[in-house]
C-alpha positions as CSV (number, residue, x, y, z in Angstrom):
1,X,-5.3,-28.4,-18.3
2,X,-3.6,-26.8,-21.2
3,X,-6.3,-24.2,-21.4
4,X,-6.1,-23.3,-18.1
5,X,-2.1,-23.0,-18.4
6,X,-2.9,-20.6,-21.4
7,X,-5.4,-18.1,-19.4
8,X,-3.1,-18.1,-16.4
9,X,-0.1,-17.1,-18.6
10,X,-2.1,-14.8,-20.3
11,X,-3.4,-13.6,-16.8
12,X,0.2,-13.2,-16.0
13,X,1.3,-11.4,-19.1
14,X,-1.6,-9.0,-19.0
15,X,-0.8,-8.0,-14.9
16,X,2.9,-7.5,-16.2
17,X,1.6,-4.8,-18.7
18,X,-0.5,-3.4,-16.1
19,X,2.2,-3.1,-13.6
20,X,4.6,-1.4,-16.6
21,X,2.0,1.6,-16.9
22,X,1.3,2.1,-12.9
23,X,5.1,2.6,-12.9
24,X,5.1,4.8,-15.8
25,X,2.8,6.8,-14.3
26,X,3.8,6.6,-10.9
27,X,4.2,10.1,-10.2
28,X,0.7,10.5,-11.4
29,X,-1.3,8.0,-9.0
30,X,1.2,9.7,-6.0
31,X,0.0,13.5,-6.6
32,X,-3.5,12.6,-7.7
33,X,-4.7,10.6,-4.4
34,X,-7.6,9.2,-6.0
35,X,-6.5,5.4,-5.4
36,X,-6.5,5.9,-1.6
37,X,-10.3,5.8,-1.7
38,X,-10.6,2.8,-3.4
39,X,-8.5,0.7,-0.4
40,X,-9.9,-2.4,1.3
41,X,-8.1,-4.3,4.0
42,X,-4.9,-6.0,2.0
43,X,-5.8,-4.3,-1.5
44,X,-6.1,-1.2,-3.3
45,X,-8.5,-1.1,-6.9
46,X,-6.0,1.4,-9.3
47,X,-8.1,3.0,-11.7
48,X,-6.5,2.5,-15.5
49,X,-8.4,4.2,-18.0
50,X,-5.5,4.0,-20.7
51,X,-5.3,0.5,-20.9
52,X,-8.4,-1.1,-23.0
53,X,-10.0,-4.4,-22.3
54,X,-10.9,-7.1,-24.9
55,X,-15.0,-6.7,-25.8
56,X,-17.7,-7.1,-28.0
57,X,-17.8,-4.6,-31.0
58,X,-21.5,-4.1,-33.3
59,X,-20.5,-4.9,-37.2
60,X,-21.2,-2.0,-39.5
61,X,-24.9,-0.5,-39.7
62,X,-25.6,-2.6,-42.9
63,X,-25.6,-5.6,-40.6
64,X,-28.3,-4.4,-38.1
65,X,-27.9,-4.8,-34.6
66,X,-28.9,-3.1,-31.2
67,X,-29.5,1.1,-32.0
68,X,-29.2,0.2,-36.0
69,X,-32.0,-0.7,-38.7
70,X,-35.8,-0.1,-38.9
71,X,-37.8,1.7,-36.2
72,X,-37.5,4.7,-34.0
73,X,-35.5,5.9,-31.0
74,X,-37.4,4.2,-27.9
75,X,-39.3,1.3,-29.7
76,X,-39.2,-2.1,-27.5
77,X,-36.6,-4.9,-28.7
78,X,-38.2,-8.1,-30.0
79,X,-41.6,-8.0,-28.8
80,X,-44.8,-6.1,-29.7
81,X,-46.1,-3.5,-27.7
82,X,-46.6,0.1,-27.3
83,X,-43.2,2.4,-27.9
84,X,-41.5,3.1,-24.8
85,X,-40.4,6.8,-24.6
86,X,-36.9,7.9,-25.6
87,X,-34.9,10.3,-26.4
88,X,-31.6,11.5,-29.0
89,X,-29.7,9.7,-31.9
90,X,-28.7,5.8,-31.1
91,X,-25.0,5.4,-31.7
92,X,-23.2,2.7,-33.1
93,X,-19.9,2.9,-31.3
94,X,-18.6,1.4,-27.9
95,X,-19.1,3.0,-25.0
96,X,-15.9,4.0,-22.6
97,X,-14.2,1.4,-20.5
98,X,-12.4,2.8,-17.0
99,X,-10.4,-0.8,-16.3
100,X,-9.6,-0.9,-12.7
101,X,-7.9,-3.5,-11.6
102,X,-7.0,-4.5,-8.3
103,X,-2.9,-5.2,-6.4
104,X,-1.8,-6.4,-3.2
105,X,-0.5,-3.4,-1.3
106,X,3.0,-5.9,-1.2
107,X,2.6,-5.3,-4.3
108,X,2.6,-1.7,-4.7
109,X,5.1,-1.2,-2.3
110,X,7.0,-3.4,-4.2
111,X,6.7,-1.2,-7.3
112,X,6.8,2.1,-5.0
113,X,10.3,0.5,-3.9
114,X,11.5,-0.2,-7.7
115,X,10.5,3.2,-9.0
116,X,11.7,5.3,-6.2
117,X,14.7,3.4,-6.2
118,X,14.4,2.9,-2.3
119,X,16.6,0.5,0.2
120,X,15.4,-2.1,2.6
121,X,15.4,-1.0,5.8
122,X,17.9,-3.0,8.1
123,X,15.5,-2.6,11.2
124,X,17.4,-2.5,14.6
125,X,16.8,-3.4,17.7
126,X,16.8,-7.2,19.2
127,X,14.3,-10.3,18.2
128,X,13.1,-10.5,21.7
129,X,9.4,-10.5,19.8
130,X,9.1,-13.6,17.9
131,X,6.3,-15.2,15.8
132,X,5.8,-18.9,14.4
133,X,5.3,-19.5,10.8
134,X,4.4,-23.4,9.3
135,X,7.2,-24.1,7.1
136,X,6.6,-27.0,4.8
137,X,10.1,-28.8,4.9
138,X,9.5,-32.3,4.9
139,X,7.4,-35.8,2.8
140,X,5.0,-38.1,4.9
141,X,2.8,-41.1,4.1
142,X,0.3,-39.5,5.3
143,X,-1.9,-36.7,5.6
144,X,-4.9,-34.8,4.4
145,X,-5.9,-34.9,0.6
146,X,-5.1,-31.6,0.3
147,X,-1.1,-31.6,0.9
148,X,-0.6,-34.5,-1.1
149,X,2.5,-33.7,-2.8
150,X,1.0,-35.2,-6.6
151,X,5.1,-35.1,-8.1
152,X,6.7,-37.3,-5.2
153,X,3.3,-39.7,-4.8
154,X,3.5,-40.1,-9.0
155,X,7.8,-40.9,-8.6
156,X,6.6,-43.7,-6.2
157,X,4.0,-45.3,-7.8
158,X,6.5,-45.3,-11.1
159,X,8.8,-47.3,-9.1
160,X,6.7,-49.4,-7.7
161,X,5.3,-50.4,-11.2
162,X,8.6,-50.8,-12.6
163,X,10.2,-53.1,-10.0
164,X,7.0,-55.1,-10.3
165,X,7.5,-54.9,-14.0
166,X,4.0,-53.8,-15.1
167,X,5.1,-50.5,-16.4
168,X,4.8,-50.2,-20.4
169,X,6.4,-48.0,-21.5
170,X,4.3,-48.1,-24.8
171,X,1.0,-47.3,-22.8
172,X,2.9,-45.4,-20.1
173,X,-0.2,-45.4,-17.5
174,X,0.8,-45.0,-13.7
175,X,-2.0,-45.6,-11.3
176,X,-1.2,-44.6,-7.4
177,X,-2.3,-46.9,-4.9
178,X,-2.3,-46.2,-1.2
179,X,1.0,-47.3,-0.6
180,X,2.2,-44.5,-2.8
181,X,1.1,-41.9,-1.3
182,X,3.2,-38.9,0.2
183,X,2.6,-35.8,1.8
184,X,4.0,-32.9,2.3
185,X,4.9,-32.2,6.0
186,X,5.2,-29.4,8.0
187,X,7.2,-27.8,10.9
188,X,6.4,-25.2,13.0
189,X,9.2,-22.6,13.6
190,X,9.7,-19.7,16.1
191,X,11.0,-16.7,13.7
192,X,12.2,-13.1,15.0
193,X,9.6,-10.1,14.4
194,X,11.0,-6.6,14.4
195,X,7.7,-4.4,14.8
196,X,7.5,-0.6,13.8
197,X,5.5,2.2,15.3
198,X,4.5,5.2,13.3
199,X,3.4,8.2,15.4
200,X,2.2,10.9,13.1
201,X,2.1,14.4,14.0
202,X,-0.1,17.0,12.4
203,X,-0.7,21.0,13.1
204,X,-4.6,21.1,12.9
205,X,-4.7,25.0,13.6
206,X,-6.5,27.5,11.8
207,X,-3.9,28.0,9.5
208,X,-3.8,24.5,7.9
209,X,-6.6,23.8,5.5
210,X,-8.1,21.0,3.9
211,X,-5.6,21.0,0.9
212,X,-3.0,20.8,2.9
213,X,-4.6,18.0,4.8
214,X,-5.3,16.1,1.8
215,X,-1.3,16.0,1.0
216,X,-0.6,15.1,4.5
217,X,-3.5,12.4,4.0
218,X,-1.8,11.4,0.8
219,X,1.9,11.1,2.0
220,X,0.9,9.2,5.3
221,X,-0.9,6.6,2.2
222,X,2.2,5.8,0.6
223,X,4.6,6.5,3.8
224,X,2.2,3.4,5.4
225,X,2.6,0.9,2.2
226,X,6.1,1.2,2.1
227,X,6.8,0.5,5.8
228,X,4.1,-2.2,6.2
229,X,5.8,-3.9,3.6
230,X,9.3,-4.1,5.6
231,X,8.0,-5.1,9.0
232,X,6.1,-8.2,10.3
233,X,3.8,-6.3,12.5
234,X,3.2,-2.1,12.5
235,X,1.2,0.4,14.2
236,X,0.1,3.8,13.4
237,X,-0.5,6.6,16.1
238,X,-2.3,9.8,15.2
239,X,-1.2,13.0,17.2
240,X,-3.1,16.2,16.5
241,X,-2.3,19.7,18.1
242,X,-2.8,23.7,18.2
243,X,-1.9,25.1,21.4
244,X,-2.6,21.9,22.7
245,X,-2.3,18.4,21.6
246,X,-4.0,14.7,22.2
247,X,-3.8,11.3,20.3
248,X,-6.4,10.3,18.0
249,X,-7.9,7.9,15.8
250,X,-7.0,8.0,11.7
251,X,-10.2,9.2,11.1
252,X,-10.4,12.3,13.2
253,X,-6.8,13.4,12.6
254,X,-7.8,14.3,9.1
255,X,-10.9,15.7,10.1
256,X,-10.4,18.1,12.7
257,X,-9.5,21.8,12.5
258,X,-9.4,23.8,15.2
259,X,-9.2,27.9,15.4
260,X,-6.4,28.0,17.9
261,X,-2.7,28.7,17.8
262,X,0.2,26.6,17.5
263,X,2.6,25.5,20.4
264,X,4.3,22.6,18.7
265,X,6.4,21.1,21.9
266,X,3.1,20.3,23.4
267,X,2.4,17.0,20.2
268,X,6.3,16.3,21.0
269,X,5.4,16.1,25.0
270,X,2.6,13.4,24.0
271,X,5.2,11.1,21.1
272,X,7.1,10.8,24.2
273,X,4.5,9.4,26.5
274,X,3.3,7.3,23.7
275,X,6.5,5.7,23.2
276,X,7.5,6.2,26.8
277,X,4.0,3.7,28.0
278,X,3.9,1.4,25.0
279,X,6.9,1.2,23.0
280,X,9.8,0.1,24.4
281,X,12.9,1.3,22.5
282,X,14.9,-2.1,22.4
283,X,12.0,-4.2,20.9
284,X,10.5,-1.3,18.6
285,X,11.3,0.3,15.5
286,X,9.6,4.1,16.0
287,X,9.3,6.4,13.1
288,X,8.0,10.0,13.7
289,X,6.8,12.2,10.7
290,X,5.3,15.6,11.0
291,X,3.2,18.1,9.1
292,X,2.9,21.6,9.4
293,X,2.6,24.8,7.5
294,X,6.2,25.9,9.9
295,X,4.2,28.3,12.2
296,X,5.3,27.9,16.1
297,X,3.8,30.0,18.8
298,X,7.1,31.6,20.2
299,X,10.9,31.5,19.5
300,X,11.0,30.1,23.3
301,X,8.4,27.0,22.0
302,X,10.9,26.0,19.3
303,X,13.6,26.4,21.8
304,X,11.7,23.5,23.9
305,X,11.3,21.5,20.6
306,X,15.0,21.5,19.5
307,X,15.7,20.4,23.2
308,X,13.3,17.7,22.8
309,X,14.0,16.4,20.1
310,X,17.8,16.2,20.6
311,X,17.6,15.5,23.8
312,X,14.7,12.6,23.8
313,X,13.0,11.9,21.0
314,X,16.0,11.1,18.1
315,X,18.1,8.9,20.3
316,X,15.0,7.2,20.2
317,X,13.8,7.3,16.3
318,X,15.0,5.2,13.5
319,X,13.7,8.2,11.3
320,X,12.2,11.6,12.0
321,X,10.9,13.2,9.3
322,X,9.5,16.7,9.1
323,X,7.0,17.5,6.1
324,X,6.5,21.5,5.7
325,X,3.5,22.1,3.7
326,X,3.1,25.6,2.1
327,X,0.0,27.8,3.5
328,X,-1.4,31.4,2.6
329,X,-1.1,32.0,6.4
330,X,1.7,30.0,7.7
331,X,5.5,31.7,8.7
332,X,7.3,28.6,7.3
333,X,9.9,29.4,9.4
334,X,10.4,26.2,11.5
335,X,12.0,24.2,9.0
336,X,14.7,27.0,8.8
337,X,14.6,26.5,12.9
338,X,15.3,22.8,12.3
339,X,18.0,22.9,9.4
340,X,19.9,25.6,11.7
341,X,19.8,22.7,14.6
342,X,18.7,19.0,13.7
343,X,19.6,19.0,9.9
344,X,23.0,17.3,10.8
345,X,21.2,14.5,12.4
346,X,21.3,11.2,10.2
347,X,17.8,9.8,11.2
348,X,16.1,13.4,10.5
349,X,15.2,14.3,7.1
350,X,13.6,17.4,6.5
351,X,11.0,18.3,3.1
352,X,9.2,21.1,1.8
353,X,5.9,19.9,0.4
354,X,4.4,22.9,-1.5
355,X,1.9,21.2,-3.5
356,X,0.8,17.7,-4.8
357,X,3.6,17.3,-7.4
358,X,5.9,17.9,-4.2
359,X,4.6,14.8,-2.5
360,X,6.6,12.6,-5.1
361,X,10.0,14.0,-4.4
362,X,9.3,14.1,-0.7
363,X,8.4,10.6,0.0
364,X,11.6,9.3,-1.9
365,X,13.4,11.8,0.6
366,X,11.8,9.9,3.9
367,X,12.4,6.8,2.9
368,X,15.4,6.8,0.5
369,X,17.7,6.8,3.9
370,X,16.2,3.0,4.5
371,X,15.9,3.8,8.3
């Protein structure tokens, strides 16, 4: 028992240091992306090359060993036979060690939250959605081996044995027996759920590449962790437009590039549906975030959008956020369009993203309002 106390403190101790460095080099994992590749359902692998792991080192080369002493390059290890064909010098150091180990995405939004200094969101709305949970609140006599509750059954059989006075306390040996026996017990509990939408909105016109793809792919990454980790339950919608727009799946939103122009209203006509059919606003939590290079088809178009979204789609919003990545062959005007008529707006934030370092600063700036 002691031994396994050890490892699991040491297990502990060593997943404190790792969790130091990811925060020291936060910024770094953000920009670079390459994490996001490496996700599975609940967990993400973090690559750690800086951090080196206990292993075997050879002696020096007087001592022998594997590569070291008599024979030549390619010769077959500790049998006879024909030489085997190789090639170079054998070394005697250690080869490189990449360490990656792997986190809860709780858990990284848990860091994500401590670095970037970020609130909880308060979400609003009413619990009309609830959930249960199993809340183990209570002792029983009995129950499945596995909830036996090894403290409270040891407490009874020590007072059994001392009001029967066979306890010696020089050979202080207690020995359950049925009687003795608890469990712990559980209750099953109705608890409010405040779900979250996320619709994103991306420009997939000729003018947006894939670099600037691979930020937006990259912000929606750390965007998702955060807000996954505030709500019980959240969906993500993918809109995608030029001079027209439809909803997709994750995969093709980051795919697709199209050759036409851009006529932004048209994504904001399809949010509203969306949220309109499936998301009614006293139950959900709806965040809107959009990417675009800030090219817009006609002065009349942004027109339409500023009445939109005034009009409809921030009296519905807990947070819209508009990302403006920088492109050889985007205006970048409509951000200036939106500061001049939404900026004054407390669930809009507004962010110029004009490369991968950006992407830092701008994620603090969507969520550091804890909408």
């Amino acid at each position: 028992m002691a031994g396994v106390l050890t490892i699991e403190k040491d297990h502990n101790r060593f997943k404190q240091i790792v969790r130091g460095r990811i925060k020291q080099d936060l910024k770094k994992y953000i920009t670079k992306g390459e994490m996001i590749g490496k996700r599975g359902k609940d967990t993400i692998r973090i690559p750690m090359p800086q951090i080196e792991i206990p292993h075997f080192r050879f002696g020096g080369k007087e001592q022998g060993g594997v590569g070291q002493g008599e024979g030549e390059p390619g010769d077959a290890l500790g049998q006879d036979g024909e030489p085997q064909p190789g090639q170079g010098e054998a070394g005697d150091q250690p080869g490189e060690h990449e360490l990656e180990v792997e986190f809860t995405l709780s858990e990284l939004a848990e860091i994500l939250g401590e670095e970037l200094h970020l609130p909880r969101i308060l979400p609003k709305g009413t619990d009309k959605l609830r959930y249960t949970v199993d809340k183990y609140r209570g002792i029983r006599r009995v129950g499945p081996d596995s909830l036996r509750h090894f403290k409270r059954t040891y407490r009874e059989a020590l007072k059994r044995q001392i009001s029967l006075g066979s306890y010696d306390a020089g050979n202080p040996m207690v020995i359950p027996v049925r009687e003795d026996m608890r469990y712990r017990s559980w209750k099953t509990i109705p608890e409010p759920q405040y779900n979250a939408v996320i619709l994103y909105i991306m420009d997939v016109s000729g003018s947006m590449g894939d670099e600037q793809k691979e930020m937006v792919r990259i912000e929606s990454f750390w965007i998702d962790t955060w807000l996954q980790s505030q709500y019980k339950g959240l969906e993500s919608r993918y809109i995608i437009h030029d001079a027209q727009s439809r909803e997709v799946d994750r995969e093709t939103f980051f795919r697709t590039k199209e050759s036409g122009g851009t006529v932004i209203s048209t994504a904001y006509k399809v949010a509203l549906d969306i949220i309109q059919n499936d998301y009614p606003v006293e139950d959900w939590n709806i965040y809107l975030f959009q990417f675009s290079d800030g090219d817009n088809w006609s002065n009349d178009d942004t027109a339409l959008c500023i009445d939109l979204l005034r009009g409809q789609i921030l009296p519905k919003a807990n947070l819209f956020g508009y990302g403006q990545v920088r492109s050889f062959f985007g205006s970048g005007q409509y951000i200036n369009d939106l500061r001049r008529s939404v900026a004054d707006q407390e669930n809009v934030v507004l962010s110029e993203i004009p490369d991968k370092e950006a992407i830092y600063q701008s994620i603090k700036d969507f969520l550091g309002k804890g909408k």
